[in-house]
N, C-alpha and C positions, 0 to 999 in steps of 0.2 A: 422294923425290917424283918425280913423271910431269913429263918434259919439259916439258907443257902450263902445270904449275903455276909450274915456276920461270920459264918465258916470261911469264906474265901476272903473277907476282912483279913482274921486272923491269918491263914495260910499265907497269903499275901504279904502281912507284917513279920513273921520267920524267913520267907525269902524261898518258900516252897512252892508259889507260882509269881509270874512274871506278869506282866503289865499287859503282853502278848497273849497271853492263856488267859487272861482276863477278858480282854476285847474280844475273841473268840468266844468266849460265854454269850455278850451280846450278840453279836453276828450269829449267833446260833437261837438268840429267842432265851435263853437259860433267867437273863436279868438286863435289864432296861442301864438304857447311858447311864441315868439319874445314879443308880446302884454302881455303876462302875465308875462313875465319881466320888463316889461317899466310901468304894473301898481304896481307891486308888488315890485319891485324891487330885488327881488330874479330869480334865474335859474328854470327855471321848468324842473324837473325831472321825467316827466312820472306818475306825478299822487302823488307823494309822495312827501308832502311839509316838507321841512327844518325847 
């Protein structure tokens, strides 16, 4: 995994970003669904988090 990803893993697991600042990384190109499942552990659906 890209630096990036295990950084907002972590961030993510303190509670320093949200689920919402996550899907906005993909929506932005920053990191693919795949990555925003493996830090979130939810599906990303297009912008609209579970």
């Amino acid at each position: 995994m890209k630096m990036l990803v295990e950084s907002l893993k972590r961030m993510y697991k303190k509670g320093t970003l949200t689920e919402e600042q996550i899907a906005e990384r993909v929506t932005k190109g920053s990191i693919s669904a795949e990555e925003y499942e493996y830090i979130t552990g939810e599906k990303y659906s297009g912008g609209e988090v579970k």
